[in-house]
PAVEXLUM-689424 format. One line per field, with one value per atom (N, C-alpha, C, CB): residue number from 0; residue in three letters; atom name; y, z, x. Coordinates in nm, 2 decimals, padded with zeros to 4 digits. Glycine has a CB too. Layout:
REM PAVEXLUM-689424
k = (NUM;...)
r = (ALA;...)
a = (CA;...)
py = (Y;...)
pz = (Z;...)
px = (X;...)
REM end
This chain:
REM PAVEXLUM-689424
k = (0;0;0;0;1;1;1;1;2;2;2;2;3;3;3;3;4;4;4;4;5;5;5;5;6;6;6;6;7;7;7;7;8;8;8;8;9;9;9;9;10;10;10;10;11;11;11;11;12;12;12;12;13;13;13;13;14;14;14;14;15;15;15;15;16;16;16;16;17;17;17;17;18;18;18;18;19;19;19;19;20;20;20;20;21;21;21;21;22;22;22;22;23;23;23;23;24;24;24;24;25;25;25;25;26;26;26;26;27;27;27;27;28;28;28;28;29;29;29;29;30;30;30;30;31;31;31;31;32;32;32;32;33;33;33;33;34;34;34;34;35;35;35;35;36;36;36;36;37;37;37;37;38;38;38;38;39;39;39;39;40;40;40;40;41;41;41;41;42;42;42;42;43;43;43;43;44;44;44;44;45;45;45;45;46;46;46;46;47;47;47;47;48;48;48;48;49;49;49;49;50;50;50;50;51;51;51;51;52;52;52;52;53;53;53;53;54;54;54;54;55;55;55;55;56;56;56;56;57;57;57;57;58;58;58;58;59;59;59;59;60;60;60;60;61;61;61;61;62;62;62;62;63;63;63;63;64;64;64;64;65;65;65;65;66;66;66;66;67;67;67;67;68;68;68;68;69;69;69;69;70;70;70;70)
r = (UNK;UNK;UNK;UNK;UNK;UNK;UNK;UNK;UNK;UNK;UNK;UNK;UNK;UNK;UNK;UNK;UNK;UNK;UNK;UNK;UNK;UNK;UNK;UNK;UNK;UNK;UNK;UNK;UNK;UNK;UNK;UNK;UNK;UNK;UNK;UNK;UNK;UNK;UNK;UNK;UNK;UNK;UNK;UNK;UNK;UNK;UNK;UNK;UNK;UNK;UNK;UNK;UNK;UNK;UNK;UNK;UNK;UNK;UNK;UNK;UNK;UNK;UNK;UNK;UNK;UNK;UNK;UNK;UNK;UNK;UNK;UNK;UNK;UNK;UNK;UNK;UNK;UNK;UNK;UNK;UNK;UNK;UNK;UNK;UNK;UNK;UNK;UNK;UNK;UNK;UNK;UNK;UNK;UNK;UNK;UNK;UNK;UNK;UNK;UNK;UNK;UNK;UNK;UNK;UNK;UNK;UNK;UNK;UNK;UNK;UNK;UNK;UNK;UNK;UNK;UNK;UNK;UNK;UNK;UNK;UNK;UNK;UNK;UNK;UNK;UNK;UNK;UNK;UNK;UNK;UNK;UNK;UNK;UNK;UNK;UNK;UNK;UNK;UNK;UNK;UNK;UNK;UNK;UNK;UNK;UNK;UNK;UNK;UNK;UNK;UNK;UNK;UNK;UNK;UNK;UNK;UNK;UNK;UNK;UNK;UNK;UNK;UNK;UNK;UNK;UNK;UNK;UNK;UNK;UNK;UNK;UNK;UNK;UNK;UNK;UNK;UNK;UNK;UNK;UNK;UNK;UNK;UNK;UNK;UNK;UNK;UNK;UNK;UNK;UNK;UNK;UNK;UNK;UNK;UNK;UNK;UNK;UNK;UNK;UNK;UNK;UNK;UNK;UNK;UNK;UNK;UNK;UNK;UNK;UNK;UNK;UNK;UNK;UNK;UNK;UNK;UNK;UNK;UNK;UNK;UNK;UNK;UNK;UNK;UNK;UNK;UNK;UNK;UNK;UNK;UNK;UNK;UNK;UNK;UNK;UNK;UNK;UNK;UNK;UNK;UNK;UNK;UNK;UNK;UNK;UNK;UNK;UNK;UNK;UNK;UNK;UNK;UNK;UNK;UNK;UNK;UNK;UNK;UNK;UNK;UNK;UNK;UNK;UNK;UNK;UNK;UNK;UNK;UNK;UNK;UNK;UNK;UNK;UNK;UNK;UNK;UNK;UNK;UNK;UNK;UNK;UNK;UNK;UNK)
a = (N;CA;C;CB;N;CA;C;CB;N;CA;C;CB;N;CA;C;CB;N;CA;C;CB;N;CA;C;CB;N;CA;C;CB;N;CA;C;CB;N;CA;C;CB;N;CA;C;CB;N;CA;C;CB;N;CA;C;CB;N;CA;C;CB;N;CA;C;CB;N;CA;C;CB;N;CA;C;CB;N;CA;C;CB;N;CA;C;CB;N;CA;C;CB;N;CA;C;CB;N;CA;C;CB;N;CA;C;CB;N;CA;C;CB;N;CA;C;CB;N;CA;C;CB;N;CA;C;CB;N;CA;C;CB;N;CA;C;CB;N;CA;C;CB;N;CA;C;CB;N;CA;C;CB;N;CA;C;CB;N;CA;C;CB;N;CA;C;CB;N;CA;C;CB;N;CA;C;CB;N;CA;C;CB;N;CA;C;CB;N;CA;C;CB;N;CA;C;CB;N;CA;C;CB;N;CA;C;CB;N;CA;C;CB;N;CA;C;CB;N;CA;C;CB;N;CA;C;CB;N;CA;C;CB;N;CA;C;CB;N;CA;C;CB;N;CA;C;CB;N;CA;C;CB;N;CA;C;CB;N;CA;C;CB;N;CA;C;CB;N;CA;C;CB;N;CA;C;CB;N;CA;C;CB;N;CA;C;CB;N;CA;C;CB;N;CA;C;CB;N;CA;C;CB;N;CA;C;CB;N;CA;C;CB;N;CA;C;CB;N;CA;C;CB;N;CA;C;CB;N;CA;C;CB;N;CA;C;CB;N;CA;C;CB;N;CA;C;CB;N;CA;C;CB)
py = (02.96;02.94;03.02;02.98;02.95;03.01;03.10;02.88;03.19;03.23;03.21;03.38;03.17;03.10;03.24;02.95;03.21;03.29;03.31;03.23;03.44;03.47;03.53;03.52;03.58;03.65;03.71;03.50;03.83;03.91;03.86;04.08;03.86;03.78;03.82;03.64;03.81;03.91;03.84;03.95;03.92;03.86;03.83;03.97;03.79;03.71;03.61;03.76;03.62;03.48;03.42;03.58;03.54;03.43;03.44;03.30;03.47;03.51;03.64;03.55;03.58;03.68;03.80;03.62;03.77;03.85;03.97;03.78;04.07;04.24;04.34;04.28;04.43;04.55;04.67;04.57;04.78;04.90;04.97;04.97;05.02;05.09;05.20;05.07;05.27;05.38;05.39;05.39;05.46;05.43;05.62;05.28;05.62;05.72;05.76;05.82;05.89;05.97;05.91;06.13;05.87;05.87;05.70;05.92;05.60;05.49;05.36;05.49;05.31;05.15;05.11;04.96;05.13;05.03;04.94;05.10;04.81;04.73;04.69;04.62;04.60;04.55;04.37;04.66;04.32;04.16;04.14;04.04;04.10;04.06;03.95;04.02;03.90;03.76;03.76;03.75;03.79;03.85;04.01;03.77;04.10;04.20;04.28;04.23;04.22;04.31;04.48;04.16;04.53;04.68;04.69;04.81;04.74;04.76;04.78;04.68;04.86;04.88;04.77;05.01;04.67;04.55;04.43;04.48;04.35;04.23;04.13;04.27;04.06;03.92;03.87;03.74;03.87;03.84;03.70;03.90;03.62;03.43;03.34;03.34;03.24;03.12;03.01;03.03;02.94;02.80;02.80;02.66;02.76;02.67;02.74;02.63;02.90;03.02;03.04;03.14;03.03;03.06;02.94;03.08;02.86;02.73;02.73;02.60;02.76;02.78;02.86;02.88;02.99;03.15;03.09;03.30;03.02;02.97;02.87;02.92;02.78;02.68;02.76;02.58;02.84;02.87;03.01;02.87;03.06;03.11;03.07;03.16;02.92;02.83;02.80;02.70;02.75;02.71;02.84;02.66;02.88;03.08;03.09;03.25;03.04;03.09;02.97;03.13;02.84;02.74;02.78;02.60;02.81;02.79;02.95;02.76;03.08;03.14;03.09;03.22;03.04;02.97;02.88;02.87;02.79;02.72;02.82;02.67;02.91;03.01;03.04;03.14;03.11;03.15;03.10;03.22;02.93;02.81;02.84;02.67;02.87;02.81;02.98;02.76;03.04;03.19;03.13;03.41)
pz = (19.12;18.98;18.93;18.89;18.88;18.82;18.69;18.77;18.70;18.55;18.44;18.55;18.32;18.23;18.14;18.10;18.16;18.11;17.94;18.15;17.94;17.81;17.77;17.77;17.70;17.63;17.47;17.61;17.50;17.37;17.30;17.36;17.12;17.03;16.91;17.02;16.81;16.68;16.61;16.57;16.54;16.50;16.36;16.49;16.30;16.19;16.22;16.15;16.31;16.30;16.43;16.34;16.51;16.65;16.76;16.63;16.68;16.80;16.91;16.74;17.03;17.11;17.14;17.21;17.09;17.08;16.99;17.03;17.04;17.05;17.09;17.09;17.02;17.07;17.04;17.01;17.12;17.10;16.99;17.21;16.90;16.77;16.83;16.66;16.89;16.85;17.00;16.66;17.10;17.21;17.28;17.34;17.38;17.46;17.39;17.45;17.39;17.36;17.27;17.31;17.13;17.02;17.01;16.90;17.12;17.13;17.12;17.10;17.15;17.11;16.96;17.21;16.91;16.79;16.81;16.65;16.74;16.79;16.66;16.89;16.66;16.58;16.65;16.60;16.52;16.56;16.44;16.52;16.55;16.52;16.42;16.65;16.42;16.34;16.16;16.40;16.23;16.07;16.00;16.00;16.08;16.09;16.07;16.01;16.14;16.12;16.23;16.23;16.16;16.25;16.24;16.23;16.36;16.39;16.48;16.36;16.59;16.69;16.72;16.71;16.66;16.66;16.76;16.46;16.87;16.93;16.95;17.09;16.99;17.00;17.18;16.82;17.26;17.35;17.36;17.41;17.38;17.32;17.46;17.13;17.41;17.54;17.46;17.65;17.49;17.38;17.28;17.42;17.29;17.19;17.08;17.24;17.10;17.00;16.93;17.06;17.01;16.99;16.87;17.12;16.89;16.84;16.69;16.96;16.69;16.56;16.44;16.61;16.55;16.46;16.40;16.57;16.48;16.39;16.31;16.49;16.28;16.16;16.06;16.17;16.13;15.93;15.92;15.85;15.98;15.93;15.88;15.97;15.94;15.86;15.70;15.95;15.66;15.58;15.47;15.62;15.50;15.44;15.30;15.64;15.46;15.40;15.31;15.53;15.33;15.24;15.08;15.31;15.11;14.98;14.89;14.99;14.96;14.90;14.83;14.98;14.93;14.86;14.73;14.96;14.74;14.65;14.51;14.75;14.53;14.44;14.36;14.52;14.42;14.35;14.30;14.40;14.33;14.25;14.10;14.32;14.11;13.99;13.89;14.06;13.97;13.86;13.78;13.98)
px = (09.10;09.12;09.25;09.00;09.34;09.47;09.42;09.60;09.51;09.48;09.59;09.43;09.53;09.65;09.71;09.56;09.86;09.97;09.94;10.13;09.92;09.94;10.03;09.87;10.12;10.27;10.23;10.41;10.29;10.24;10.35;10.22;10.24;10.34;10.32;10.33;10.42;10.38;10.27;10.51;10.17;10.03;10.10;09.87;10.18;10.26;10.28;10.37;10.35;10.54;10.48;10.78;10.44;10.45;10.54;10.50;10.65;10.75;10.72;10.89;10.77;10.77;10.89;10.74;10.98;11.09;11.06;11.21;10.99;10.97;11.02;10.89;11.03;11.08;10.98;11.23;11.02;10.96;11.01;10.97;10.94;10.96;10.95;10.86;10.85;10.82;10.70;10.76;10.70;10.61;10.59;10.71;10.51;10.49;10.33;10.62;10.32;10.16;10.11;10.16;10.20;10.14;10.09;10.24;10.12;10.13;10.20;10.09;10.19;10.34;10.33;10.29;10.44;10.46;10.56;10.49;10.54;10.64;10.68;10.61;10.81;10.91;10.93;11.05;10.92;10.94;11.07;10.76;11.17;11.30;11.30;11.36;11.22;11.16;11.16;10.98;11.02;11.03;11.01;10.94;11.06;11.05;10.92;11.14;10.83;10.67;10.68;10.51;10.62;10.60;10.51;10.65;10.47;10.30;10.24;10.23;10.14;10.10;09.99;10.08;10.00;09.89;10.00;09.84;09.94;10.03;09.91;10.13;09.96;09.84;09.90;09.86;09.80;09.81;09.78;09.75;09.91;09.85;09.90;09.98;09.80;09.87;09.94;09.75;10.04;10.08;10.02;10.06;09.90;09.82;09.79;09.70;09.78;09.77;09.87;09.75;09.99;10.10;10.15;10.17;10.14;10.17;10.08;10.13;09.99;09.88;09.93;09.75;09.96;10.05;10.16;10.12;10.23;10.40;10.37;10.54;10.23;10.21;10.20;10.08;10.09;10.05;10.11;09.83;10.25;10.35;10.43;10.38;10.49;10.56;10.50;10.57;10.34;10.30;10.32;10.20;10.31;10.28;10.41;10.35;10.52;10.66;10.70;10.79;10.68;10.69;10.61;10.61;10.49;10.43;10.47;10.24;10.50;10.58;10.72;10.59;10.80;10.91;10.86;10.99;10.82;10.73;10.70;10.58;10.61;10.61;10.76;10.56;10.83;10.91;11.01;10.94;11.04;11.08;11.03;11.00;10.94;10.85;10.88;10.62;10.90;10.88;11.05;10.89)
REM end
């Protein structure tokens, strides 16, 4: 039985493009180039997860925009 690839990904946006913030004793914090989240939180995702996280981040950022039309 294969086992299916998962890729850490920012628990916002989705993207996997991370970096190390801040790492060693005190623990990993990471940085998402994306949309700039920091945080020692990642999401270990496969496609399908991954693909979920960037909808309703896309939807997120629409209906914010949306919002601030209106202000």
């Amino acid at each position: 039985m294969e086992r299916e690839k998962l890729i850490e990904v920012c628990p916002v946006c989705g993207n996997a493009d991370l970096y190390y913030e801040v790492g060693g004793y005190a623990g990993t914090v990471y940085h998402c180039k994306e949309c700039g989240y920091i945080g020692a939180f990642v999401i270990e995702a496969n496609e399908e997860m991954i693909e979920k996280i960037r909808e309703k981040y896309k939807r997120e950022r629409i209906s914010e925009m949306s919002k601030d039309k209106q202000d």
